[in-house]
Structures are given as structure tokens and as C-alpha cells.
C-alpha positions as CSV (number, residue, x, y, z in Angstrom):
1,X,35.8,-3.5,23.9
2,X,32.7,-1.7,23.7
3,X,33.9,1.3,21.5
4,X,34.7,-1.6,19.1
5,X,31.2,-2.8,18.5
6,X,30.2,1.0,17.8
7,X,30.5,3.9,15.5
8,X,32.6,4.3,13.2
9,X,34.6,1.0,13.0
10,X,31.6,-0.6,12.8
11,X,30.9,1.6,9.5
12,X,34.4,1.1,8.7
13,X,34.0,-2.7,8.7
14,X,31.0,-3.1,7.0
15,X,32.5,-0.9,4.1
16,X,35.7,-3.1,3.7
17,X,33.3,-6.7,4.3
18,X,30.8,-5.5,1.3
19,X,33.8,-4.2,-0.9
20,X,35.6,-7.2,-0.2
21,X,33.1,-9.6,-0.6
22,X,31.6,-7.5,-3.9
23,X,34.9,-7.6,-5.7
24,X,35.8,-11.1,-5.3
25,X,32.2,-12.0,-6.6
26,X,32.7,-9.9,-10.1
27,X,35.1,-12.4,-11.2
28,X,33.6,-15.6,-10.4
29,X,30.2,-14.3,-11.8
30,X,31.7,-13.7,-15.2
31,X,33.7,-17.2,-15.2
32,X,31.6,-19.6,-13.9
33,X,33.5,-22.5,-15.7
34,X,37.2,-21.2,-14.1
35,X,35.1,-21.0,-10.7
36,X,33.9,-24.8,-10.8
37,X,37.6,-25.7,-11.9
38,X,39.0,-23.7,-8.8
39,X,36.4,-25.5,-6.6
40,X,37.3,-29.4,-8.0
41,X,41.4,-28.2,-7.2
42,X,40.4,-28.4,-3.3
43,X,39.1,-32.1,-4.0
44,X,36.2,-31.9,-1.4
45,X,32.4,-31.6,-3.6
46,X,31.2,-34.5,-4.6
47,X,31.4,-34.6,-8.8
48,X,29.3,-32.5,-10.5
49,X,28.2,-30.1,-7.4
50,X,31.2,-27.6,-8.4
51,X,29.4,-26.0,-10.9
52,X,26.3,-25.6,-8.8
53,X,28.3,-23.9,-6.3
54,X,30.2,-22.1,-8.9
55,X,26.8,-20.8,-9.8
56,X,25.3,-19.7,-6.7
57,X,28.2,-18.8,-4.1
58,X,29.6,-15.4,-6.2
59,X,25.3,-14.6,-6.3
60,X,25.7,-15.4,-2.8
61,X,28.8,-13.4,-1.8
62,X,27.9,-10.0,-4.3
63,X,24.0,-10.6,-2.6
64,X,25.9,-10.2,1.2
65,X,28.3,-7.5,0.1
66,X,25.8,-5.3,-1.3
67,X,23.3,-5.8,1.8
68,X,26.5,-5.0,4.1
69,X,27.2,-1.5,2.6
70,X,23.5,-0.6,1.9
71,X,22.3,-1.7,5.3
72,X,19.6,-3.4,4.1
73,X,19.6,-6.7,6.7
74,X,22.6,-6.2,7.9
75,X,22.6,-9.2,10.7
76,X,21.6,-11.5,7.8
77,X,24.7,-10.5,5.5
78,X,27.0,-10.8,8.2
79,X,25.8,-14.2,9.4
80,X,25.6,-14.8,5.7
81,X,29.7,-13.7,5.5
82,X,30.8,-15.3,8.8
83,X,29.8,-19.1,7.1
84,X,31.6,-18.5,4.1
85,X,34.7,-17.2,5.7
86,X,33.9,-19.8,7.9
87,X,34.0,-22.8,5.2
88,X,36.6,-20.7,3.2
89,X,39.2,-21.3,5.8
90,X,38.4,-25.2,6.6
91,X,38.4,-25.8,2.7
92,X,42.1,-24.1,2.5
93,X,43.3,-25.5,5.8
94,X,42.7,-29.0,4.6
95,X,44.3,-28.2,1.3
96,X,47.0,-26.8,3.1
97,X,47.2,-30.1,5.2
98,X,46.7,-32.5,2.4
99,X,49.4,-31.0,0.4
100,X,47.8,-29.7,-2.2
101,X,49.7,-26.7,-3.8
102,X,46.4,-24.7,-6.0
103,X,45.2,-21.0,-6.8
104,X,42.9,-20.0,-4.3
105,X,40.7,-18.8,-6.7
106,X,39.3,-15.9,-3.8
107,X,39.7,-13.0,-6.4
108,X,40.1,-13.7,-9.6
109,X,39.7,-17.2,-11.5
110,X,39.9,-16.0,-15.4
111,X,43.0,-17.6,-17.2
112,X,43.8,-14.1,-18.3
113,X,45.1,-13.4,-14.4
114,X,47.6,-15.4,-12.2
115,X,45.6,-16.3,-9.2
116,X,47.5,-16.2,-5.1
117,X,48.2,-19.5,-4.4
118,X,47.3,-21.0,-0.8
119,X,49.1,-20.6,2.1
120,X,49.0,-19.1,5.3
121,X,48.4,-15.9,4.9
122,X,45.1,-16.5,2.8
123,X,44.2,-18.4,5.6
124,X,45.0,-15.3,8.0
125,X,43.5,-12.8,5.6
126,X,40.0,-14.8,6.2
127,X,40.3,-14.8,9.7
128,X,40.5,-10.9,9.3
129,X,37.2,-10.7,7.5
130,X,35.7,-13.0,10.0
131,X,36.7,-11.1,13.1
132,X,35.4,-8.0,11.3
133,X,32.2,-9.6,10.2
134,X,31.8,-10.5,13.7
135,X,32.3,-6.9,14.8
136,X,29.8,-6.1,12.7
137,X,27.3,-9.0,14.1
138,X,27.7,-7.8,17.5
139,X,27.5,-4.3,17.1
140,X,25.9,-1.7,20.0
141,X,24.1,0.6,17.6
142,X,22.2,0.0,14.5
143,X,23.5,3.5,12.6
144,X,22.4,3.9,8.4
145,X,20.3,0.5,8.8
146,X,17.0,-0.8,7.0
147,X,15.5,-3.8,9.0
148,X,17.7,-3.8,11.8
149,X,16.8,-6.8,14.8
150,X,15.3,-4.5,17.0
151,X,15.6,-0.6,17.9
């Protein structure tokens, strides 16, 4: 378990968490509108806070990716990753319990693009990122790193 948390995977992961995380913000960031519509399908924010989230969570997830990859605070992006996977798979396990059949709107939310529906396997994929992001949390060394915890 301890070659996990060092090394290359480690590198590995933070690579795929930032490109992840970067790419599914690009979207969002240049349809804030289709975001907020994607976020009122799951039916849990209070009217009217969809578009403030729709505003500041794609900031939120490019900010995290970016910091992941760069190694600039890298214990904040992953704690940073680990809630939103975190609330990503509660908000499409209760849509998944409830019923309701919507886009996931993860990756891409313009109407020029057929979003992946929820299901299973979206919420699987999460739990991917969030093991990896928790790799990357509890890793042994603190290799290509600005601001690590401690040396």
C-alpha cells in the first residue's frame, strides 16, 4: 500500500485529477445558463442558487485542476476535489433513487452536444476520481510541489 501513496502513481493521478477536473470545467465556464439548467434537473438548490453555483463551481473545479497539475497547494486542490466528488455522487445517487432520468451535465452542458445520462457508472466513475484524489491526499512524498504541508 505504501508504493501507492508514492512516485509515480501519485504523479500519474494528479495528472488525470487536473485534466479531468480542467476539462469538465471548459464547458460549464462558457455556458453558464445550460450549467444552472443542468443543476435545477437534480431538483435539490433552493430556486435561484443554480445560477450562483453555475457561476462559481466550473471557477472552482478549473482553479483545483490547474493547482493539481502545477503543484501549487496541492493538499488544498485535492481536499478541494474530494468534496465535489464527494457531493457529485450524493446529488446523482439521490437522482438515481428518486427516479429522475436527466443529463449529468459532468462534461459538457451546451445544446450543441448530447450529454451522458445518469446511472451507475457515472456514479462509479466518481468514486474513481475520489479514490485517486485520495491517493493523492495521502501521499509519502511531496515530488514537483510548491507549498507542500511540510518537508
Amino acid at each position: 500500500m505504501k508504493y501507492l501513496l508514492t512516485g509515480p502513481i501519485i504523479l500519474f493521478s494528479r495528472v488525470i485529477l487536473g485534466g479531468v477536473f480542467i476539462f469538465a470545467s471548459l464547458d460549464k465556464i462558457s455556458n453558464p445558463e445550460a450549467f444552472a439548467t443542468a443543476i435545477s434537473n437534480y431538483h435539490v438548490m433552493p430556486f435561484g442558487l443554480e445560477n450562483l453555483l453555475a457561476l462559481i463551481l466550473p471557477w472552482l473545479e478549473f482553479l483545483a485542476g490547474v493547482c493539481i497539475i502545477a503543484g501549487i497547494m496541492v493538499d488544498g486542490a485535492a481536499i478541494m476535489i474530494i468534496i465535489m466528488n464527494m457531493v457529485f455522487i450524493i446529488a446523482i445517487s439521490q437522482a438515481l433513487a428518486r427516479g429522475i432520468s436527466i443529463e449529468c451535465g459532468c462534461f459538457s452542458v451546451s445544446s450543441a452536444s448530447e450529454g451522458d445520462n445518469i446511472g451507475l457508472i457515472t456514479v462509479i466513475r466518481d468514486i474513481g476520481y475520489l479514490i485517486l484524489a485520495f491517493l493523492v491526499f495521502y501521499r509519502q512524498k511531496y515530488q514537483f510541489e510548491f507549498f507542500p504541508k511540510s518537508i
